[in-house]
C-alpha positions in Angstrom: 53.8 54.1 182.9 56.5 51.3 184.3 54.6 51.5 187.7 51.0 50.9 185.7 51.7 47.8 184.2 53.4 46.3 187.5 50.8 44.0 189.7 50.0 45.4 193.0 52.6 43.0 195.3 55.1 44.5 192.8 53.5 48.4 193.2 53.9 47.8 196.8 57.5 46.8 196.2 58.7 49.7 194.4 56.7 52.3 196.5 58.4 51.0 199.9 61.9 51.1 197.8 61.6 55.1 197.9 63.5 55.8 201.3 61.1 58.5 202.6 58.0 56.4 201.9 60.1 53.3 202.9 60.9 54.3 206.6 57.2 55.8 207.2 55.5 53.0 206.3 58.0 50.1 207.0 56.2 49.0 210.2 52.4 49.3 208.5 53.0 46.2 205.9 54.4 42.7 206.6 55.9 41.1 203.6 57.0 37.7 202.9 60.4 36.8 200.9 58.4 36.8 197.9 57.1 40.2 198.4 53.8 38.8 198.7 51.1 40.9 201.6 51.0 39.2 204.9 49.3 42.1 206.9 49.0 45.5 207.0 47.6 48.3 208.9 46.5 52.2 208.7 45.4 54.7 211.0 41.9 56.1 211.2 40.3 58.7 213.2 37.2 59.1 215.1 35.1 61.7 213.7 32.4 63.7 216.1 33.0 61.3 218.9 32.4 62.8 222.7 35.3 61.1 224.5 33.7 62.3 227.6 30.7 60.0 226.9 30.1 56.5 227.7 27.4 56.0 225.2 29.0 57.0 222.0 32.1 55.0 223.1 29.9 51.4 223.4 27.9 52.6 220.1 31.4 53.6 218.0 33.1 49.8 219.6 29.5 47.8 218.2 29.6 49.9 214.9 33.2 49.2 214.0 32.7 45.6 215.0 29.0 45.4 213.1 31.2 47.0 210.1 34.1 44.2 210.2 32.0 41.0 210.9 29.9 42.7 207.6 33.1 42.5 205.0 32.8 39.7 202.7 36.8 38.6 203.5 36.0 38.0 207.2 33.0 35.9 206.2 32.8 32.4 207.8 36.2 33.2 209.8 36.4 32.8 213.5 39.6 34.7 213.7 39.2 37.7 211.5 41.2 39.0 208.8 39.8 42.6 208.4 39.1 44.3 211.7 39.8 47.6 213.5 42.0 47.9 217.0 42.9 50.9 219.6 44.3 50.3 223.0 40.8 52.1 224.4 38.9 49.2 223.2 39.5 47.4 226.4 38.2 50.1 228.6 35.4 50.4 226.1 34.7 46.9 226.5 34.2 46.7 230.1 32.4 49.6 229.6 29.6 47.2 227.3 29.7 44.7 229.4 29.7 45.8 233.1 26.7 46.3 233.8 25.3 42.4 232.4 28.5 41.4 234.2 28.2 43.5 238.2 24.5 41.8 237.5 25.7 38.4 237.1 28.6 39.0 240.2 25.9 40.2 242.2 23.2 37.4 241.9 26.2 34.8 242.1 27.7 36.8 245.4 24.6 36.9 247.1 23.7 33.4 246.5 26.9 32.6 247.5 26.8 33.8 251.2 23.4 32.9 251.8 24.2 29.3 250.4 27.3 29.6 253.1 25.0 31.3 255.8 22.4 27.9 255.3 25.7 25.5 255.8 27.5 27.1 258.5 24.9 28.8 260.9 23.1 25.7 262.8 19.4 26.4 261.7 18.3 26.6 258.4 16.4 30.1 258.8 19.4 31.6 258.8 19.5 31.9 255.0 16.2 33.8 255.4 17.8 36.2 257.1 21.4 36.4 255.8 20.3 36.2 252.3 17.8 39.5 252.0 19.8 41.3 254.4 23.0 41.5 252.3 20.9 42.3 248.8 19.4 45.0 251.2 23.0 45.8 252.0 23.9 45.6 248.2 21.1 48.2 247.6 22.1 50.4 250.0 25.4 50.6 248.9 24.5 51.2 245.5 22.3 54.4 246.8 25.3 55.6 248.7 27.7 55.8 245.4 25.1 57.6 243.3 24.9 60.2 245.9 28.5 60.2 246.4 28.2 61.3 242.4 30.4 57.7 241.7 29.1 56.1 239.0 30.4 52.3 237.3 33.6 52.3 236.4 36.5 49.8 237.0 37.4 50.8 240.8 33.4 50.7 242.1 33.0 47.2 239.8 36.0 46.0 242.5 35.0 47.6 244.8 31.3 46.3 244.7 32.2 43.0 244.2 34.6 42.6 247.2 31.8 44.2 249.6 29.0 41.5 249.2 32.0 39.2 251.2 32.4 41.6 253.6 29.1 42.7 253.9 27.8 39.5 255.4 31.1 39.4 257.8 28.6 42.2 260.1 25.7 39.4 260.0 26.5 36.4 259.7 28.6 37.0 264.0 25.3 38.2 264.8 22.9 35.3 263.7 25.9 33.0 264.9 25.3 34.5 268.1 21.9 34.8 268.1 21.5 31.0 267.6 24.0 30.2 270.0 22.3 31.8 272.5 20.5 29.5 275.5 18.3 32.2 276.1 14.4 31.4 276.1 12.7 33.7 274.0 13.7 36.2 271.3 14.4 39.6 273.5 16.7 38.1 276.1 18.0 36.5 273.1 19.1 39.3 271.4 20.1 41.2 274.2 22.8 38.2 275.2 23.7 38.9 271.3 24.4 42.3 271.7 26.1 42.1 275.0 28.5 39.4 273.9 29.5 40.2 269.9 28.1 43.0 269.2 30.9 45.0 270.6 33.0 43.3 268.5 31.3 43.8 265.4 31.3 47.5 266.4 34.9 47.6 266.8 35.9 45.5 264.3 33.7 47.8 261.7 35.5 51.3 263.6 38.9 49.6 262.9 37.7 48.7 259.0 37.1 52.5 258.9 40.2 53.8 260.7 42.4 51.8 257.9 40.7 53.7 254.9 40.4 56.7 256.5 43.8 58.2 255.1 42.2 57.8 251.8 39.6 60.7 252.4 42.4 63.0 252.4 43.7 61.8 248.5 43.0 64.0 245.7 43.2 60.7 243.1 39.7 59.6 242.1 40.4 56.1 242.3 41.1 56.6 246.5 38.4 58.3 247.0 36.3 56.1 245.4 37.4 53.3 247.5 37.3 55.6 250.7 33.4 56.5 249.7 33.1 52.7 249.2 34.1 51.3 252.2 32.2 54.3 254.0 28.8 53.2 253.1 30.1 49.5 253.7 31.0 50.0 257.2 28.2 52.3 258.1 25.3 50.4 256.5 26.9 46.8 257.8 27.3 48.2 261.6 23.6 49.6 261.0 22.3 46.5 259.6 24.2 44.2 261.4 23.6 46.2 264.9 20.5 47.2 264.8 18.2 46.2 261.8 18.9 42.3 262.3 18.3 42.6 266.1 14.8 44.2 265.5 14.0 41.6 262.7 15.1 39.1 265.3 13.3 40.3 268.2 9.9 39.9 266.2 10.5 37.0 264.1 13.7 35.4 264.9 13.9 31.6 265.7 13.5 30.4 269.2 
């Protein structure tokens, strides 16, 4: 009956007083010297949740965030008072957001090098060419993973962002070539490409490969998602850059 006619701060007071309740839940309430509630916290559990599902993880992160923003003590706050945190949340977060984001990297990527392709390679066709070519690469690449059975996640998001730059490393010597050339029409051009740096591209693509290649032999996921990775990178560039571009060139390439 002394407890009932205490107010809550006070309650709070005498229930963290006990020593057994005291030490359990000493770290869950902040306090000022007035006894007055800064913060607290409790645990909660997910119910019915597949942890081995991407879906429900994005749908359980909106709810509990639809669920906060709707309690009337975080209304009109930017910073909010009442919300729900788990160290899973930032995984669960990427996993929301990368696909809006690999979309965004990707568009900005490829008109990136094609932007770079126009500036450095002396004509301005070449961003015809470079341009498609490495979204065709991009594609590709993409195809390669999902047969690979390598879906999104945090390793293939790096791991597709870095190859757009590398990607356009196995066209962009080409073209250069290609327009260096003082060849007079488009065959002899491309043959004076080939015979000159395209042995190059194809060794410097075989040496890309024979650095990755330990990581075949890894039983971690992450490794062998890189090795799978840089697989379809090398073989699609060398095919692109080797033999793709040099058809599209020998039918419609500058001369």
């Amino acid at each position: 009956s002394s407890v009932n006619n205490l107010n809550f701060e006070d309650q709070i007071a005498a229930f963290l007083d006990d020593p057994l309740y005291g030490k359990l839940y000493e770290n869950d309430i902040v306090r000022d010297n007035e006894g007055t509630i800064l913060a607290s916290r409790v645990y909660m559990k997910y119910d019915a949740l597949d942890i081995n599902s991407v879906a429900e993880k994005v749908d359980a992160l909106e709810s509990q965030r639809d669920i906060c923003k709707s309690q009337g003590v975080n209304k009109y706050l930017k910073d909010w008072a009442f919300f729900t945190w788990e160290r899973a949340y930032y995984i669960w977060e990427f996993y929301a957001v990368s696909i809006e984001e690999l979309i965004l990297t990707t568009i900005v990527g490829v008109a990136s090098v094609g932007f770079a392709g126009f500036l450095f390679i002396p004509h301005w066709s070449a961003f015809f060419f470079v341009t498609p070519l490495v979204s065709i690469l991009y594609i590709d690449l993409l195809g390669i993973l999902q047969l690979a059975g390598i879906y999104i996640n945090a390793v293939t998001y790096i791991g597709l962002t870095m190859s757009i730059g590398l990607m356009v490393d196995y066209l962009m010597h080409i073209l250069l070539r290609y327009y260096e050339s003082v060849s007079s029409n488009r065959n002899e051009k491309v043959k004076d490409m080939l015979c000159t740096i395209g042995s190059s591209v194809l060794l410097g693509g075989i040496s890309t490969l024979l650095g990755v290649l330990p990581l075949a032999f890894s039983n971690t996921a992450p490794f062998w998602t890189l090795f799978v990775t840089f697989l379809g990178l090398v073989g699609l560039g060398i095919g692109h850059g080797l033999i793709l571009l040099p058809v599209i060139l020998s039918l419609i390439g500058p001369v």
